[in-house]
SEVEX-833834 format. One record per atom (N, C-alpha, C, O): x, y, z. Coordinates in steps of 0.001 Angstrom, whole numbers, plus 500000, padded with zeros to 6 digits. Layout:
# residues N
XYZ;...
This chain:
# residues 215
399483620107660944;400616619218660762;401058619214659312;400255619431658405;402374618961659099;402784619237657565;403389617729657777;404540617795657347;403102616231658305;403868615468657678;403221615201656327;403896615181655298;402098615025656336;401692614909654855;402407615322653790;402007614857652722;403491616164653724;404423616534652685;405347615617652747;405691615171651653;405891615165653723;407269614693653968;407261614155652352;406358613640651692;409020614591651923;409192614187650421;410407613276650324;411402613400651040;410288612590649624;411288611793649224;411903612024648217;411708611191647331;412827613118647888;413093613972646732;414458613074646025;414993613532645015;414984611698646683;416563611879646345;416147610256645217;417008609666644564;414824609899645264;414830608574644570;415556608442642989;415233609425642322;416362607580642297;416571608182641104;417433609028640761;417847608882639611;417989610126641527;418329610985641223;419779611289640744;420047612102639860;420635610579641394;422136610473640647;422434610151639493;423524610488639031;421255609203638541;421850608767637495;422069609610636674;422126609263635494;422241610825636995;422588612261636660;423790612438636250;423959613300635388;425178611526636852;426304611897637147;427822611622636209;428985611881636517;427199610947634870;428587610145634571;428173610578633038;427030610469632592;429439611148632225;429541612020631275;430335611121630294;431271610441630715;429958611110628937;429988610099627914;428934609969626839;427760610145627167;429273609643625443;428301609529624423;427592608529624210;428078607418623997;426159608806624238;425617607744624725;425546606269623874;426089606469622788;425156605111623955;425115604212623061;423482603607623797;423680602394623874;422550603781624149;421347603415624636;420645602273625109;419654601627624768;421911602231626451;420843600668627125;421095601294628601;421770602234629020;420143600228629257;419507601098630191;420330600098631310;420856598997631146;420212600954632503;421116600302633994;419486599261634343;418370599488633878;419847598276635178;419473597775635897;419723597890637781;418872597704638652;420511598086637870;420624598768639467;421755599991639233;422574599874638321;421754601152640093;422335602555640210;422408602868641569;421320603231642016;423567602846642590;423847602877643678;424954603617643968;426051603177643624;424849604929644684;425463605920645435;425122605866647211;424181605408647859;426495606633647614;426039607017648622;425903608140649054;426842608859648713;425003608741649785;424156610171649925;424446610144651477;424181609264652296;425219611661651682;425519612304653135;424513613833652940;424729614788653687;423879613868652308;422825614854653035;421833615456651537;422345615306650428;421074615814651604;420016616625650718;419989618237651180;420121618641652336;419808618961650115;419987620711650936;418516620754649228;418454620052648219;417613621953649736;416988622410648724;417239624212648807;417485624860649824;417087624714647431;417258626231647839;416034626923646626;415813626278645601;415587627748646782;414354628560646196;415096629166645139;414410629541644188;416503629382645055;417146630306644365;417727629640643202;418659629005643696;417722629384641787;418160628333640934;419866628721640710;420573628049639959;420361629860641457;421699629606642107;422302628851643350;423487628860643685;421349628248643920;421025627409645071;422120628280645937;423331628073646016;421508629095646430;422051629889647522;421237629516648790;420137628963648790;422004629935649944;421508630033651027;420400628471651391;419364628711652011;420673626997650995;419748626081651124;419607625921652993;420228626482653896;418524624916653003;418099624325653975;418000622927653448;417602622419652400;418625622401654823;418901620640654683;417649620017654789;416933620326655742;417263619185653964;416289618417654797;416530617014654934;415518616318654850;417585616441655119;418632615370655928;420077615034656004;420579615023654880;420744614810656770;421985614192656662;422876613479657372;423248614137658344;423260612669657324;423902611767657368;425019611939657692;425383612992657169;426218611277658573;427509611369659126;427729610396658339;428322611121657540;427779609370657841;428123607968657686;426826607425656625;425820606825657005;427117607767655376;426410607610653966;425893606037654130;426643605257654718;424715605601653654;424033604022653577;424187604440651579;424113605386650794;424452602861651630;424428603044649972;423510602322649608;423441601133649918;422663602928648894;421363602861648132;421353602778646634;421985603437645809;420329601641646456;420052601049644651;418952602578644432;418196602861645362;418961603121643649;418627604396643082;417060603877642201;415888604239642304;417596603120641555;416508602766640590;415514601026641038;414916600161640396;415858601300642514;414837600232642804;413930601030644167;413663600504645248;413500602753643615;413182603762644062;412543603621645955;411496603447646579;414310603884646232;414156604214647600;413602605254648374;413487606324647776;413121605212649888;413170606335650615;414437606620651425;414830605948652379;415212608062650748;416582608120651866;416260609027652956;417087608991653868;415390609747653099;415013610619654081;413697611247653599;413208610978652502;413027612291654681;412095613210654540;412304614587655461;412959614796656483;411542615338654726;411499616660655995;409620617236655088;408687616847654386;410394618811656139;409015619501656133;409311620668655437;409056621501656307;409721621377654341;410481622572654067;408947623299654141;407862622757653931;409210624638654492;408274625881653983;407403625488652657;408157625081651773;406264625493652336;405343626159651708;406415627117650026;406677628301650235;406736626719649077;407662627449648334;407769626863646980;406928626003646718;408795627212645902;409120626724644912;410569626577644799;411326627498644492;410992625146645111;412330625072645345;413285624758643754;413416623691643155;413824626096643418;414586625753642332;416083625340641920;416716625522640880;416467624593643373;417958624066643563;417694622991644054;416710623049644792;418316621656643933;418141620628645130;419955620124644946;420572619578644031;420358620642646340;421923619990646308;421810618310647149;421089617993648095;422673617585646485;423218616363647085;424508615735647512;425173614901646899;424748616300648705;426093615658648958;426269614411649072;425394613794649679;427302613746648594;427560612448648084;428734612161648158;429533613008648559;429160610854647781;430306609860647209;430022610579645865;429011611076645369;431922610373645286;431662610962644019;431669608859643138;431606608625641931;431755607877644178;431924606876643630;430554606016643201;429754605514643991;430499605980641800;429317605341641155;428786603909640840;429416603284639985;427913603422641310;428257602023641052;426187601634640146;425063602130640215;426903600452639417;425784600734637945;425978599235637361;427104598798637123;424802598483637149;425118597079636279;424260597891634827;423247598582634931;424782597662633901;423608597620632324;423201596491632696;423643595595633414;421860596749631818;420651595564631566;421154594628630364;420703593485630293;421915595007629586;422379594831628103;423974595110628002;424668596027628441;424311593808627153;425735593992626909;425921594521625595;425325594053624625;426778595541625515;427285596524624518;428715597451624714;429045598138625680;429597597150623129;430763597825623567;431508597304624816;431756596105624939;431906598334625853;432785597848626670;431592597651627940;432088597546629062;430408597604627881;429575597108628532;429182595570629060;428734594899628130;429221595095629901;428519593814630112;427584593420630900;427802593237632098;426210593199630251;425183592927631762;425349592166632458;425906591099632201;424934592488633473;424937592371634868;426484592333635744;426817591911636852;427393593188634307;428617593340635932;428312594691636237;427836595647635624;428748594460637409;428493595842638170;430094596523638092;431160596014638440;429804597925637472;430879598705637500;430752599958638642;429755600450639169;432443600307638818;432442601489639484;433316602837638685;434494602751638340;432490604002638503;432790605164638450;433019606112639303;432392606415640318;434277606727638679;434579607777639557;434446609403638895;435423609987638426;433376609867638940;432960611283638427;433316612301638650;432744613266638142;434757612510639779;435150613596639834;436352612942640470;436497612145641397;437216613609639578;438583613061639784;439779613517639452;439432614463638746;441332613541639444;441992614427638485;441954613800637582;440767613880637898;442020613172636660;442305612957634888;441294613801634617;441423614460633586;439836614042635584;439205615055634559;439282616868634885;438761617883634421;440244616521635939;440366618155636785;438877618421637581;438406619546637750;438300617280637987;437191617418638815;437262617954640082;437973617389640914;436469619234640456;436603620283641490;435253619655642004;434472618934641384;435168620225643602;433676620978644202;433654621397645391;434590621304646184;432412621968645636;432586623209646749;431310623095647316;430416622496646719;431146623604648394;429878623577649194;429229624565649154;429913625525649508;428072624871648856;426893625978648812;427342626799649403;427783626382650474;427563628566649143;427965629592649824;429168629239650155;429668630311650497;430076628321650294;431309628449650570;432265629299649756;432151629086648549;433242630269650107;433928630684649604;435284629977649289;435336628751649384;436553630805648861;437433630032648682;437903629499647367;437338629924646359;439014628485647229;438678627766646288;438487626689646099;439250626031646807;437603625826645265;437268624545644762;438123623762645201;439328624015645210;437573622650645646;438463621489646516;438377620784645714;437281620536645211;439722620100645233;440099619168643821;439812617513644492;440057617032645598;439116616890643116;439311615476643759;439985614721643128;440353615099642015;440317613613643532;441356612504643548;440868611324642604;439786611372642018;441673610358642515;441092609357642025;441755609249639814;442494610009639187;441450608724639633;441444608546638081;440585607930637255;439562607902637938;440246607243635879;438921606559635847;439283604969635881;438568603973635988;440583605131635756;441101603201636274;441452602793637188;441781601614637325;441481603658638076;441915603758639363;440957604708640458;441440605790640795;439700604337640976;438579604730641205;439152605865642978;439788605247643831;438940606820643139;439344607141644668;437636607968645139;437237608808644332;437071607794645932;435997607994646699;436278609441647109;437349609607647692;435602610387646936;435895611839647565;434542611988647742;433705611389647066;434196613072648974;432987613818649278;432657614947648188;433557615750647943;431293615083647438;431180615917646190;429624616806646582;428727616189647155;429511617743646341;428216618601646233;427317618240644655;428066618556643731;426377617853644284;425746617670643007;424551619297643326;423910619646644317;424713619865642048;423889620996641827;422809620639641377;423142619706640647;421168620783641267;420960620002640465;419876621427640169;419218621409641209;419387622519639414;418888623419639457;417824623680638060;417743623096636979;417198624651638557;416286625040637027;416941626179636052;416585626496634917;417824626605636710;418767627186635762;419096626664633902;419779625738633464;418391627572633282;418494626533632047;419900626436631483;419957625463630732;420997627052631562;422195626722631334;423043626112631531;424078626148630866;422737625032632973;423123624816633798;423404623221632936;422677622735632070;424659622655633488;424791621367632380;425271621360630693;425642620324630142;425196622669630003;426125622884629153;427450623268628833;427720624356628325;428309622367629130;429679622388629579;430407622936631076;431585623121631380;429388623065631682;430442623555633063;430875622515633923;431482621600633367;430666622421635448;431163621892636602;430019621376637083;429552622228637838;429324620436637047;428373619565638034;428498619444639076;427581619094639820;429692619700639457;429321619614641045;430094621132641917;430644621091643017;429911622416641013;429836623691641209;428509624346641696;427430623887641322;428590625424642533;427449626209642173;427301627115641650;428067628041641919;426052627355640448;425941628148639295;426825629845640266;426883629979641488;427215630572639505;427299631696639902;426368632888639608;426222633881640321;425707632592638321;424908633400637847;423852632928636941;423803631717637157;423022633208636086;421967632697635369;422312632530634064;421366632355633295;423543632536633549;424000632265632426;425461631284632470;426135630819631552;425602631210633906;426474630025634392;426412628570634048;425703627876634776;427111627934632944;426783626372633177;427175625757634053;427909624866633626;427104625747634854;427879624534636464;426329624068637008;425240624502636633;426533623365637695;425161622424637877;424853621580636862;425372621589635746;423704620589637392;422597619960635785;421307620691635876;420600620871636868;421162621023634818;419358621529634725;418499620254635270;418734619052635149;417593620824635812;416702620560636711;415350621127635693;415276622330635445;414296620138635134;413615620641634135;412034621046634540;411097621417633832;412145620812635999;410695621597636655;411403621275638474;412073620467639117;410606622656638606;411374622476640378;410164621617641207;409075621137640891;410832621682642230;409780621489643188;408958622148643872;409585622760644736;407595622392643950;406869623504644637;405937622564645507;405149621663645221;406315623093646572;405401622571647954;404325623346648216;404638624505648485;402940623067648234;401812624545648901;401236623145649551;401470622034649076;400505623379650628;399826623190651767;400143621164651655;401220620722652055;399485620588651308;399662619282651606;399593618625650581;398896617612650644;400396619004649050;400651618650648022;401760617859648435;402323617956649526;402055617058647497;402885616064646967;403447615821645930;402810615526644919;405001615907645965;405517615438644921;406909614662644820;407531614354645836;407458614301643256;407855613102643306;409112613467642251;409040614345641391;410088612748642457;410999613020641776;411550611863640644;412139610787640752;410979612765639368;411334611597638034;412487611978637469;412809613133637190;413267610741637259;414011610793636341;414194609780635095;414655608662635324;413950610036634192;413966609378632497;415395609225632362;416141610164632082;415888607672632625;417123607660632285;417613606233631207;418581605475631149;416351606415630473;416311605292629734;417366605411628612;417350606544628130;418120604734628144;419259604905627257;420441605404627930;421167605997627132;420935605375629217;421485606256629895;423263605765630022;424341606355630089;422758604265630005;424381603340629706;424859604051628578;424161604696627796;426623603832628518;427344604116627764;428225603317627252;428923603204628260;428944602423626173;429658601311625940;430582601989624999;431510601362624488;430403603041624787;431312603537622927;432899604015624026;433945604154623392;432935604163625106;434283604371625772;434983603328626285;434514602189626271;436284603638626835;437232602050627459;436583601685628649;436564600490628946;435924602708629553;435534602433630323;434215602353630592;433845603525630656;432907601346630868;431550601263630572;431110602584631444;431623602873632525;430164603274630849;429397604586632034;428336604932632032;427563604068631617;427730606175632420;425947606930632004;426180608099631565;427045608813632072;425349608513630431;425119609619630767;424128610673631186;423292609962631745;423755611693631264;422569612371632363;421332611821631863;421338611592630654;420406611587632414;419148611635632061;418411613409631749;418804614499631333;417490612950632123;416106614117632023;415265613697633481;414712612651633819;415487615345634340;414775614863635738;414201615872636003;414748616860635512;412930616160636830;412691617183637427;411330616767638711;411224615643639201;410656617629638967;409230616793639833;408217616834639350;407963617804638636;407386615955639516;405938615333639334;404847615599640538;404973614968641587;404079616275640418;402813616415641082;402252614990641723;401954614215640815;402016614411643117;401207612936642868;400048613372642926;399093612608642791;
């Protein structure tokens, strides 16, 4: 039996998503909604396998470390983990700063046109499906998050692209993958301490530092 693996890979993991210089206070709740998890061996995240999804997204506090699903993947070293999602972000700071105020809860919109925000689905061809929305005017679109060991990945490209090649920035680096062997366990950290942003008009995050942990 392989439930003993079943992983809970998605805890944490968005506060990945909102681009801005940082000013260093930390969220108190981080809530997206998640329509499926895909992992791929390939840190171009080609060819993934789902291991859940969802028709109809539940929105989940991120950092009051949920379970959104589990599976059983192969025995491997998974160096892609995609997350389809809401591109709509929702985030209280712990601390008021700048255009920050604790405990209101704001909403971001991370892919949108004012920023020419594209995305596309794993192996899909074609071109990039543009999203909507503005950052004062929030619009909800369906988004792919890359999240890979690709080390280039996150220096100026498309976050919610998939890398094309190994010198591609699209995706976020992913700073250790996940490797499953027999009835190991692991866990998905993300360090997103300082992650609020107040120095813009509009309060935001920016990426942490994530990858997996051995339990």
């Amino acid at each position: 039996m392989k439930s003993s693996k079943a992983i809970a890979i998605v805890s944490g993991i968005v506060a990945a998503l909102l681009f801005s210089n940082a000013m260093a206070l930390d969220a108190s709740s981080l809530k997206l909604k998640v329509y499926a998890v895909m992992m791929s061996t390939s840190p171009l995240c080609s060819s993934p396998i789902t291991i859940f999804s969802n028709v109809v997204p539940t929105e989940v506090d991120f950092l009051a470390t949920p379970t959104l699903g589990s599976g059983n993947p192969a025995d491997a070293t998974y160096n892609c983990i995609i997350i389809k999602m809401s591109d709509n972000i929702k985030f209280k700071p712990s601390t008021s700063s700048g255009s920050c105020v604790a405990g209101t809860e704001y909403v971001n919109d991370v892919c949108r046109t004012d920023n020419s925000g594209t995305t596309r689905a794993p192996d899909a061809g074609g071109a990039a499906t543009a999203c909507t929305g503005t950052d004062p005017a929030p619009s909800a679109d369906i988004v792919y998050l890359y999240l890979t060991t690709n080390v280039t990945a996150g220096t100026g490209g498309n976050t919610f692209l998939q890398p094309t090649s190994t010198s591609s920035t699209d995706g976020i680096n992913l700073t250790s993958p996940l490797v499953i062997s027999g009835t190991a366990r692991s866990k998905f950290v993300v360090n997103a301490t300082g992650a609020v942003d107040g120095t813009n008009p509009t309060c935001g995050m920016n990426p942490p530092t994530f990858g997996f942990q051995k339990l």
